[in-house]
Backbone as CSV, one residue per row, in Angstrom:
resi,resn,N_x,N_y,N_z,CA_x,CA_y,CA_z,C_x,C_y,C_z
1,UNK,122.779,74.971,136.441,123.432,75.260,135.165,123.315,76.745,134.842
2,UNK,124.653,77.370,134.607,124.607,78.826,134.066,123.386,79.104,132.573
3,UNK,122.583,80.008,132.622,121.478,79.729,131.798,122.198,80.613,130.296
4,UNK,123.245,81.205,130.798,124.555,81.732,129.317,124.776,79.953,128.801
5,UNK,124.885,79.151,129.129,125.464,77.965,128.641,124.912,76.911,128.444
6,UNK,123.464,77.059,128.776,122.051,75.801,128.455,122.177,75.293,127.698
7,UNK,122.543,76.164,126.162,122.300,75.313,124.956,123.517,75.429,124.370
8,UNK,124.963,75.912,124.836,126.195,76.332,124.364,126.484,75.212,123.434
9,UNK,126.849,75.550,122.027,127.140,74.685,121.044,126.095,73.990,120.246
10,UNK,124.783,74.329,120.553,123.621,73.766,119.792,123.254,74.461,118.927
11,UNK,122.562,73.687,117.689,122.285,74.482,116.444,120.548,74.178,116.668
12,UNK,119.934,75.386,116.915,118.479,74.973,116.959,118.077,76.168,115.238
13,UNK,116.923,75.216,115.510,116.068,75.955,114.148,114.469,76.637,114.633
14,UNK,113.980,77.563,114.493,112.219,77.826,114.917,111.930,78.485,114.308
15,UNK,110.844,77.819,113.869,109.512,78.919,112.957,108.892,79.527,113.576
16,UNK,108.258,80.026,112.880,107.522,81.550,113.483,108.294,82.332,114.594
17,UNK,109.692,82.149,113.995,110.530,82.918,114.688,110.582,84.259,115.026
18,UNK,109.162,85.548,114.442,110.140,86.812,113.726,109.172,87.520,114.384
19,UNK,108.270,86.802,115.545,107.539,87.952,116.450,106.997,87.225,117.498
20,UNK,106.507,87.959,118.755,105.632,87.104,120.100,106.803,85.948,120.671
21,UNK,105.905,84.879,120.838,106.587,84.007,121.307,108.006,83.430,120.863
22,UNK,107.810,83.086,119.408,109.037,83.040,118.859,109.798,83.352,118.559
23,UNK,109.871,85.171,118.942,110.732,85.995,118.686,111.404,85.810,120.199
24,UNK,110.847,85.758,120.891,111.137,85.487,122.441,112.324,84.038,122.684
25,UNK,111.561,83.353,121.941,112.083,81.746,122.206,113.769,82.058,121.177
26,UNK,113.446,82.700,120.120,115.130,83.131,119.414,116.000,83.556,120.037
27,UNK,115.245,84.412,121.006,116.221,85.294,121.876,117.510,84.824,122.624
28,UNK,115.862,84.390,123.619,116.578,83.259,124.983,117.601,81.986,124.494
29,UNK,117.283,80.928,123.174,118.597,80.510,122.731,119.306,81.110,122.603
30,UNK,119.234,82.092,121.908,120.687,82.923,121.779,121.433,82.972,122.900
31,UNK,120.593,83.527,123.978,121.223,84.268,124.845,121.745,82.967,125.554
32,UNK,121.228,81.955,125.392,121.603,80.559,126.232,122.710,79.924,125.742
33,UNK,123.308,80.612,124.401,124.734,80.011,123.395,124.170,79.031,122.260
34,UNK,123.172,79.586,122.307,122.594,78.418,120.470,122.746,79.263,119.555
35,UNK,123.293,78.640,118.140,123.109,79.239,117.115,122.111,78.959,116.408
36,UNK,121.139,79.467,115.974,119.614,80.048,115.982,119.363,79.917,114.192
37,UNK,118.476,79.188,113.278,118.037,79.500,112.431,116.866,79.795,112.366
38,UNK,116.504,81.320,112.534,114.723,81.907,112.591,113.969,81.786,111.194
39,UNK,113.281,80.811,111.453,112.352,80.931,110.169,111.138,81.762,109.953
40,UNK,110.749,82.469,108.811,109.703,83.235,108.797,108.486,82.744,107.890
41,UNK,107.530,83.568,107.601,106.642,83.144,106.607,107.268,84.122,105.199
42,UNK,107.648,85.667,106.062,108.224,86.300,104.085,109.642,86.635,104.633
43,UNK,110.390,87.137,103.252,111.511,87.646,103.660,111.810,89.069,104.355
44,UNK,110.834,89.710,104.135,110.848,91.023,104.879,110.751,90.874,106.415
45,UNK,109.560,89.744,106.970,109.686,89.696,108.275,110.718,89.185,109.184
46,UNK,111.606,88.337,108.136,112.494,87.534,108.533,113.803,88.624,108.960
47,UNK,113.787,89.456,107.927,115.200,90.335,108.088,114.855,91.160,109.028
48,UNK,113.587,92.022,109.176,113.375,92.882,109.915,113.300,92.507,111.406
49,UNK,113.213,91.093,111.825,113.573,90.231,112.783,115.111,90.010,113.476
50,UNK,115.545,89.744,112.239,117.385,89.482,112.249,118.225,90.790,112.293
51,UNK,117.262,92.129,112.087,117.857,93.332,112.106,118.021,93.790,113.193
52,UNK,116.262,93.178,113.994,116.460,93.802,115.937,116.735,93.248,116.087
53,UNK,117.529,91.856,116.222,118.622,91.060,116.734,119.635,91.455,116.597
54,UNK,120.308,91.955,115.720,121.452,92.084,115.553,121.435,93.984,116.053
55,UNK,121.126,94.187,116.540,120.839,95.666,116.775,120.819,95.605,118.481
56,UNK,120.549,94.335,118.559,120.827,94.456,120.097,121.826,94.003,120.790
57,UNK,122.335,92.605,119.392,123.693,92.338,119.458,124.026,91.803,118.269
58,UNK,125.372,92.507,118.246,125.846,92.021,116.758,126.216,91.383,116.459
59,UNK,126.678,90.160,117.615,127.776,89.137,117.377,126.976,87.980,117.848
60,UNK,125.324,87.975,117.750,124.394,87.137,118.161,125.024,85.673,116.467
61,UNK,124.688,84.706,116.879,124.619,84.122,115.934,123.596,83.261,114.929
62,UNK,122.931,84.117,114.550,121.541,84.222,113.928,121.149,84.648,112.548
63,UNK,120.446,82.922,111.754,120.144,83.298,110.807,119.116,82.967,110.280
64,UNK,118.507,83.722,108.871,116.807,83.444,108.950,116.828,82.822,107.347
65,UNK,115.261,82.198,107.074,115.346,81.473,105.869,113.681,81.955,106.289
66,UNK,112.942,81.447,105.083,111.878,81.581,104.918,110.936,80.485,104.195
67,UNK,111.256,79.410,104.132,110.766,78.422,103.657,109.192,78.333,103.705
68,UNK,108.300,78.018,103.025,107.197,77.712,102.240,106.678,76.059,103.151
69,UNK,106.304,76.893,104.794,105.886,75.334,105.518,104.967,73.982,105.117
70,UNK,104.413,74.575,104.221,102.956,73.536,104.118,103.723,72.797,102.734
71,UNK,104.852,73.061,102.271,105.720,72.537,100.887,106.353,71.392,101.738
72,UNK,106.332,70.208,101.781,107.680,69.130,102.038,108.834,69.543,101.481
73,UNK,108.811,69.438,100.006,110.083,69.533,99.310,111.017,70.793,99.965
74,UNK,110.138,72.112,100.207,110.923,72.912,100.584,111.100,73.042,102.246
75,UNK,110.109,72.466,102.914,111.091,71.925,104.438,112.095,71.246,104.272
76,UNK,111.945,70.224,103.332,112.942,69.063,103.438,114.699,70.372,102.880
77,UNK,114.026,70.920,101.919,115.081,71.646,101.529,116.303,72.390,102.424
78,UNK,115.090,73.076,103.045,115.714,74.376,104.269,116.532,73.649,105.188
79,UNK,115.589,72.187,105.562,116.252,71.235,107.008,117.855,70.759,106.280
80,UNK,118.004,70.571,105.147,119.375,70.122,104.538,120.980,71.017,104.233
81,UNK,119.853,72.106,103.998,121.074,73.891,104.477,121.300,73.942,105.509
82,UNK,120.230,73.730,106.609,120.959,74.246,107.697,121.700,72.923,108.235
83,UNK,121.991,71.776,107.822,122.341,70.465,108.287,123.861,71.048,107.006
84,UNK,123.899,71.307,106.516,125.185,71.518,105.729,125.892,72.841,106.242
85,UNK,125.296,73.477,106.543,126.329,74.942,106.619,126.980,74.358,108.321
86,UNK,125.951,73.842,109.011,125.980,73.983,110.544,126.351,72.894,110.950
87,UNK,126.243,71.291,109.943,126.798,70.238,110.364,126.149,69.133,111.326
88,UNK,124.621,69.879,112.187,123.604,69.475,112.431,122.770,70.118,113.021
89,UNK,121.692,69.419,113.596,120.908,70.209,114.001,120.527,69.810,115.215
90,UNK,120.182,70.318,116.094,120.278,69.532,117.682,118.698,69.792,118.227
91,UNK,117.937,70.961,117.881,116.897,71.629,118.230,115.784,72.203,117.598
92,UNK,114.887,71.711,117.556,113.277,71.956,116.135,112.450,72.286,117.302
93,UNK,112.060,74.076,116.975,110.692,74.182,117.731,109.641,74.670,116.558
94,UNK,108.913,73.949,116.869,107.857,74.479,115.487,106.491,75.266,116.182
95,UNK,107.094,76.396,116.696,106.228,77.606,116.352,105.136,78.309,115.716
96,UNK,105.645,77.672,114.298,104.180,78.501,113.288,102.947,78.304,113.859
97,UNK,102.184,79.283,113.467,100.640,78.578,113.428,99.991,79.685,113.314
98,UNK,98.156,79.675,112.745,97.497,80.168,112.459,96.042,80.273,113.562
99,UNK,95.328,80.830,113.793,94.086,80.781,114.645,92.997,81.275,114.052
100,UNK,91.879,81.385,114.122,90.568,81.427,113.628,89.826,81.733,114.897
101,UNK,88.582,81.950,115.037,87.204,82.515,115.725,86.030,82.200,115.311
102,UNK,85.792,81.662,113.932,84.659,81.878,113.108,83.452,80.799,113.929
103,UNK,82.597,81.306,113.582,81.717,79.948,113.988,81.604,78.830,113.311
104,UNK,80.779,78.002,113.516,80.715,76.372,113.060,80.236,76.704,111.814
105,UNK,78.792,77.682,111.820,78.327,77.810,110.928,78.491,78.777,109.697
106,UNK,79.544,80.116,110.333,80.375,80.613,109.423,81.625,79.885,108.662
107,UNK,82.146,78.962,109.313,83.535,78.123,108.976,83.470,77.829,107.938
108,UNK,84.522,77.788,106.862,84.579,77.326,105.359,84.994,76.452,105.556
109,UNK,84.917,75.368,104.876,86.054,74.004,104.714,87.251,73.786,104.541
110,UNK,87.576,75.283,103.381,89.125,75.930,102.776,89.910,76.382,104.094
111,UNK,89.184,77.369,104.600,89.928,77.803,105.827,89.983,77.111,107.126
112,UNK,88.742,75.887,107.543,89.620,75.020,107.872,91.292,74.053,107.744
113,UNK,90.803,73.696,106.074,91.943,73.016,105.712,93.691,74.305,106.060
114,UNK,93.344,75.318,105.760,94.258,76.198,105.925,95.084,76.084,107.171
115,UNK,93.944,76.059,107.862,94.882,76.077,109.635,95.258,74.899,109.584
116,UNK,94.545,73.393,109.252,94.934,72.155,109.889,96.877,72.292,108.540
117,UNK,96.628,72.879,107.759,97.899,72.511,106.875,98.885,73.198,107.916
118,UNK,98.649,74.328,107.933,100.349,75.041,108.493,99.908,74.714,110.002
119,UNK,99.341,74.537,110.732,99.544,74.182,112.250,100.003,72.640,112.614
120,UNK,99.439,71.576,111.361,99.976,70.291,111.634,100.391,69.532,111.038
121,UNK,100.109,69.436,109.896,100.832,68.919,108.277,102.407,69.641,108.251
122,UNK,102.497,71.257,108.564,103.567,71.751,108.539,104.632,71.237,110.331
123,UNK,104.051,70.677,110.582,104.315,70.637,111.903,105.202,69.153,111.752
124,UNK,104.320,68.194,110.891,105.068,66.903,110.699,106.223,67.130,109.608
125,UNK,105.760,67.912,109.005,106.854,68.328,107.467,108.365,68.237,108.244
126,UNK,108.402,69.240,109.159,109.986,69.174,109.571,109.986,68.763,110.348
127,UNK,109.507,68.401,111.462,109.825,66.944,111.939,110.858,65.634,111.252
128,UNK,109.678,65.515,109.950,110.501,64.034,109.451,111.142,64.642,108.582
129,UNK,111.708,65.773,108.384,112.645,66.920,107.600,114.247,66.349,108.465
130,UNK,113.705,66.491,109.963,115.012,66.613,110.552,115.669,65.613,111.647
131,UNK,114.312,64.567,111.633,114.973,63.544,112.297,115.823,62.763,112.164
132,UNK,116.153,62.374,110.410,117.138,61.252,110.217,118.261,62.125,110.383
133,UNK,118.638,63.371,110.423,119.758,63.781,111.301,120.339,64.051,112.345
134,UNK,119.425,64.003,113.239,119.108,63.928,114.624,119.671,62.653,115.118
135,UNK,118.969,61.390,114.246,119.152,60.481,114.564,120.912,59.525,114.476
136,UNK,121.459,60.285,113.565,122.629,59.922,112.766,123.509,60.483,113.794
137,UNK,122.878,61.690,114.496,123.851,62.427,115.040,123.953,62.070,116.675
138,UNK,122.617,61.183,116.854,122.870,60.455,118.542,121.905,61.496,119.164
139,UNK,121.142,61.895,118.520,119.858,62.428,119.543,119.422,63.891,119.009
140,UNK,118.134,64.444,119.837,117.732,65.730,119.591,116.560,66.279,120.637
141,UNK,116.319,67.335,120.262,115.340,68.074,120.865,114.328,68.546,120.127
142,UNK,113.023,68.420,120.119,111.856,68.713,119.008,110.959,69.667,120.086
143,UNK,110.628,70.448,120.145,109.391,71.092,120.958,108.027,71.477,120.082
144,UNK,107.410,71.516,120.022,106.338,72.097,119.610,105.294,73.057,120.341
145,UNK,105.001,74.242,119.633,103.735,75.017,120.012,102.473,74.506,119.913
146,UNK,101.966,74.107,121.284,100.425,73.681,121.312,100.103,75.022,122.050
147,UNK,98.859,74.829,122.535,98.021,75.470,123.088,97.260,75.246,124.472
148,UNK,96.685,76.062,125.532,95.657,75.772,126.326,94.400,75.119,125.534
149,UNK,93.848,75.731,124.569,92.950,75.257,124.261,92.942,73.895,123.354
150,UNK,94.393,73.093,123.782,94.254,71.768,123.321,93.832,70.941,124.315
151,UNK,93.657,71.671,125.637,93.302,71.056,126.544,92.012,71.121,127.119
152,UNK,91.124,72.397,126.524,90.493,72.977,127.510,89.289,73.228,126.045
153,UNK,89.811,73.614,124.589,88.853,73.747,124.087,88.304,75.374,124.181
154,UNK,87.953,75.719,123.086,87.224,77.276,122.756,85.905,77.126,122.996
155,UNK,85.225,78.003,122.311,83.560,78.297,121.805,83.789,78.622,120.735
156,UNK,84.496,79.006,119.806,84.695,79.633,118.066,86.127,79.030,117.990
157,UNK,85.653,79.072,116.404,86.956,78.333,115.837,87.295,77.251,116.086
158,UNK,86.866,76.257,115.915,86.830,74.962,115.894,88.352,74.517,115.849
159,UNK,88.843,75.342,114.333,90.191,74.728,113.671,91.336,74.531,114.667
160,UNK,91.236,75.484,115.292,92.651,75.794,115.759,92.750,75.084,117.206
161,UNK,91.321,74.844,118.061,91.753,73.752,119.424,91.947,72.373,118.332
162,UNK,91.243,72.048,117.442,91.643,71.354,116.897,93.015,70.504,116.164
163,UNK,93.542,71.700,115.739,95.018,71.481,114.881,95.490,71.731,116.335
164,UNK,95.614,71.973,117.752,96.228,71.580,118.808,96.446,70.823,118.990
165,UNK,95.077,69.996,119.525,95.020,68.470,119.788,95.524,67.604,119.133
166,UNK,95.631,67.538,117.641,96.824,66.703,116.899,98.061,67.040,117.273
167,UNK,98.251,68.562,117.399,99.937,68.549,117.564,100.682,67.481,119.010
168,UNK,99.174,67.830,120.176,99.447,66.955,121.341,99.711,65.468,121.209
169,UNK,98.732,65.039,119.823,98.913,63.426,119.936,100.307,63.076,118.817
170,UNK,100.688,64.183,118.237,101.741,63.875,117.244,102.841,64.285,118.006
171,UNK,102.605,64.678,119.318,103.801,65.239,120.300,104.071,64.067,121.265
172,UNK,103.342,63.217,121.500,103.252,61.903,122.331,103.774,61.019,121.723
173,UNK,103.028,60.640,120.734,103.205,59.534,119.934,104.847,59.470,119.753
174,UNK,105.127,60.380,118.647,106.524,60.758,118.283,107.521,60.568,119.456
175,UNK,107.195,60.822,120.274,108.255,60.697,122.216,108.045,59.211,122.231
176,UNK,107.404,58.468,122.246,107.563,57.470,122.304,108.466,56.459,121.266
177,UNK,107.758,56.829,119.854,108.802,56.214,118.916,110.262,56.593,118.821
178,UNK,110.386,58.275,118.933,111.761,58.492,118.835,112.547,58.320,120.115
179,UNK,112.012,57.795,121.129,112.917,57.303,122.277,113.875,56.978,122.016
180,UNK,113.976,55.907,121.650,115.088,54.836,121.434,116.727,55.741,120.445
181,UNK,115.831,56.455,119.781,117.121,57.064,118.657,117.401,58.762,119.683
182,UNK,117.000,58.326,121.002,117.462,59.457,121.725,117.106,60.822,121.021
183,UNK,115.555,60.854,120.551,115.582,62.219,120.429,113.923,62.335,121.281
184,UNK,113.942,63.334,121.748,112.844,63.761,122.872,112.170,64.671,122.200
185,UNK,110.900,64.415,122.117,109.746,65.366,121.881,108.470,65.915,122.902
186,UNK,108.848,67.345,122.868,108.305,67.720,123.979,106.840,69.039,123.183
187,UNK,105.939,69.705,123.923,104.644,70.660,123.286,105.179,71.622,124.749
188,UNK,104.827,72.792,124.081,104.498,73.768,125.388,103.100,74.317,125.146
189,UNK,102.285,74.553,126.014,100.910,74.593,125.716,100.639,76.221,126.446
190,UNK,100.365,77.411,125.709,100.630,78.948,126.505,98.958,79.493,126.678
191,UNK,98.530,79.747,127.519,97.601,80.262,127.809,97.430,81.687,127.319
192,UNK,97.022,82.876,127.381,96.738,84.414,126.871,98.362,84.567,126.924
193,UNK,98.483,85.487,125.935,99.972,86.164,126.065,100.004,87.325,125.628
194,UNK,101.120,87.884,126.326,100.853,89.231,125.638,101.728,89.767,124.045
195,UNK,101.126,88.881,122.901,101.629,88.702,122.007,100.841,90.191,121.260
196,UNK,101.208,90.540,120.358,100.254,91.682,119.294,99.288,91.803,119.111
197,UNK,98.736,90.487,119.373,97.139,90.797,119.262,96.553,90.979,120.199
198,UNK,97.266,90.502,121.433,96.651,90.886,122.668,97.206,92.287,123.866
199,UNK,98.116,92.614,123.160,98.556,94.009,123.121,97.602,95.081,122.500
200,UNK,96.728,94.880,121.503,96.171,95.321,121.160,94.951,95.523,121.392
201,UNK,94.493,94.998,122.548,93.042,94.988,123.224,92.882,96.142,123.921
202,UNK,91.360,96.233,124.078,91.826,97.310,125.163,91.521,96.550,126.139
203,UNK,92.083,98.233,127.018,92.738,97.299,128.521,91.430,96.659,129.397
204,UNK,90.288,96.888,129.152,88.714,96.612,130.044,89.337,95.052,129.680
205,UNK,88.961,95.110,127.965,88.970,93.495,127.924,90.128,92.681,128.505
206,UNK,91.289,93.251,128.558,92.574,92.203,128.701,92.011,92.061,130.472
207,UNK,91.561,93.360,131.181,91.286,92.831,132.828,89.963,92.131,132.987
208,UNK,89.279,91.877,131.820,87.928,90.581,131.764,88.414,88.875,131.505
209,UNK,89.663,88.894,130.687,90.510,88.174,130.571,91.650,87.649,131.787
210,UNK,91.693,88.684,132.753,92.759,88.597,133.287,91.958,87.469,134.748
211,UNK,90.776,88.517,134.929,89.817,87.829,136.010,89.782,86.038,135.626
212,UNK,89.464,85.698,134.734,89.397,83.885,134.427,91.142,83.389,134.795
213,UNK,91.509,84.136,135.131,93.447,83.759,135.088,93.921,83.608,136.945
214,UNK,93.745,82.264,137.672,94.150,82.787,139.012,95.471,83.856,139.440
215,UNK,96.709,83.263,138.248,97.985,84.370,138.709,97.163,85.919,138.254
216,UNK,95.660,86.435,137.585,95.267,87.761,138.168,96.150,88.382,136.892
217,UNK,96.908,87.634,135.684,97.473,88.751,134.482,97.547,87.509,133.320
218,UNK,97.815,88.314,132.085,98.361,87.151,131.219,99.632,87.120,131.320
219,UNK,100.163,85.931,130.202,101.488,85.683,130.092,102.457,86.428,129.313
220,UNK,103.540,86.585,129.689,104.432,87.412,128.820,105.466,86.374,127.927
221,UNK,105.692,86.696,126.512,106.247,85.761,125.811,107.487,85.628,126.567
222,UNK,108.419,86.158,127.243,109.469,85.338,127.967,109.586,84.331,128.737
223,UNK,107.933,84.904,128.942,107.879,83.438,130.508,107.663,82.198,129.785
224,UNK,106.900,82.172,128.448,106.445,80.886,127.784,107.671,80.330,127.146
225,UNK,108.698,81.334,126.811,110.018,81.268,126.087,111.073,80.452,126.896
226,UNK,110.860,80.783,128.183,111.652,80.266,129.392,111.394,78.608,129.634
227,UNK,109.571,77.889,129.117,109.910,76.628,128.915,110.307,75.865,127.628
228,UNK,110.122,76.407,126.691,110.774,76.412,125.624,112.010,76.404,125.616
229,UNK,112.919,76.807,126.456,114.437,76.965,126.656,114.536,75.758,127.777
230,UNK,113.794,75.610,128.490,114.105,74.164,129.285,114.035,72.873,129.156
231,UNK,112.547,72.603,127.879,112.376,71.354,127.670,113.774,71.187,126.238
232,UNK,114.301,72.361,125.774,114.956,72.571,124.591,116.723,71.556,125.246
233,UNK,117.108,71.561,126.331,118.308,72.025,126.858,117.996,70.555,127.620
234,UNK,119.405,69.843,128.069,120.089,69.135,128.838,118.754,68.949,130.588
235,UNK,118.614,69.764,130.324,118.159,69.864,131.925,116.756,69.041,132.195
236,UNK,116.399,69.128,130.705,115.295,68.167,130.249,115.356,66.507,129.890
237,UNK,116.614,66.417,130.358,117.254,65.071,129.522,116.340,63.886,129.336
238,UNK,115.244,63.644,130.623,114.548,63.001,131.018,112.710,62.963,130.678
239,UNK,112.994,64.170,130.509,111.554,64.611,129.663,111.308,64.755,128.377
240,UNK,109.826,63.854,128.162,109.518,63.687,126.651,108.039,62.732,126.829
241,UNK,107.606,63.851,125.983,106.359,63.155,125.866,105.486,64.261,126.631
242,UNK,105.667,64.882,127.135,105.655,65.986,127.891,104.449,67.228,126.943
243,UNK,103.328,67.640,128.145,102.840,69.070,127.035,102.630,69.913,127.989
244,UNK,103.603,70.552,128.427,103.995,71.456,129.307,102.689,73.066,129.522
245,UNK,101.972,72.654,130.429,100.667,73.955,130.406,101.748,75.514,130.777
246,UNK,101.834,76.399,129.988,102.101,77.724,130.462,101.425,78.893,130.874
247,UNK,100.195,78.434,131.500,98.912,79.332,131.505,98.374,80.139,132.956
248,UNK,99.240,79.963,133.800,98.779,80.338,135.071,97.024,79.796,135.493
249,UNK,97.509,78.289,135.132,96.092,78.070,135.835,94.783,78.240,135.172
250,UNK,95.271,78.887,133.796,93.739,79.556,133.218,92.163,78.274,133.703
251,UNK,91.192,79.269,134.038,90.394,78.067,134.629,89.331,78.413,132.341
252,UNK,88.650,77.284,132.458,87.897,77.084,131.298,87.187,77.844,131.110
């Protein structure tokens, strides 16, 4: 399949659209023929997102909202605009998420609850935001951002292998129930990337990092973007249920 035409005619939606991975994963739909609603956390990041898009092409078809994830009312809201302007929605990658380090014994309870809200509460929000249109409409595509360390587990920060591991069992589960109404739910799980924060290391640490990695580097958000564009697309027709490791192997 020409990879200009993967998703030709699909209306996908993704949060944490407006940098790293998900700025990556906006792209590659685009570039694959989806029309793209990038969601942000403010409106400044959102435009300043939709600005280098459109700066690289102008006739991309891409638009951003900023909805308030951890709100139902206002997922439910956003999922009903873009089901009205666009007529449906074919594609939900839910992107957002938050991470932590702290120890067990530094950890607050608040900032637990913080991560488990926007990494998995916000995670189900549009989900059941956008399935009964999915469903009306004869099927869909759901992906979700998990993690290596839903598999493998940290040493700090409890929250965040944590709010993984739900997304994995709310990524299963869901593939199974939404079978039948033909919509497929798939996780991509990304090992180190070279997202901003890890751009920002220095370079000793990223090659102390790199040594635990057999491919010998981290990941670049295109490459993680690239399964994100596959489990997203036709080519996946068959896959679901699926938590796709993007990590080169990272050993524990």
């Amino acid at each position: 399949m020409d990879v200009k035409r993967m998703l030709e005619g699909k209306v996908a939606i993704v949060t944490g659209g407006t940098r790293g991975i998900g700025f990556s994963i906006v792209k590659k739909f685009l570039n694959a023929g989806a029309s793209v609603v990038l969601c942000g956390s403010r409106q400044e990041s959102v435009e300043k997102a939709l600005g280098a898009l459109k700066e690289e092409n102008s006739e991309y078809p891409v638009t951003g909202m900023w909805p308030e994830l951890t709100d139902y009312a206002a997922v439910e809201k956003a999922a009903a605009e873009v089901k009205e302007k666009f007529g449906k929605i074919d594609i939900l990658v839910n992107n957002a998420g938050i991470s932590a380090r702290e120890s067990i014994y530094d950890y607050k309870p608040e900032d637990f609850a913080r991560i488990m809200n926007l990494n998995v509460n916000a995670v189900f929000y549009f989900i059941r935001a956008v399935v009964p249109y999915m469903k009306e409409q004869g099927g869909g595509s759901i992906v979700n951002t998990s993690s290596v360390v839903s598999l493998k587990g940290q040493a700090a920060g409890c929250g965040y292998p944590t709010s993984k591991f739900a997304v994995n069992g709310l990524t299963v589960s869901l593939a199974r129930e939404l079978g039948k109404d033909r919509i497929r739910v798939n996780a991509v799980a990304p090992g180190v990337t070279r997202t901003d924060m890890v751009a920002a290391l220095p370079e000793e640490m990223v090659k102390r990092i790199s040594a635990a990695i057999p491919l010998a580097r981290v990941g670049e958000p295109e490459e993680v973007a690239d399964a994100f564009l596959f489990l997203a697309s036709d080519m996946a027709s068959y896959v679901t249920g699926e938590v796709l490791s993007v990590d080169g192997a990272t050993i524990p």
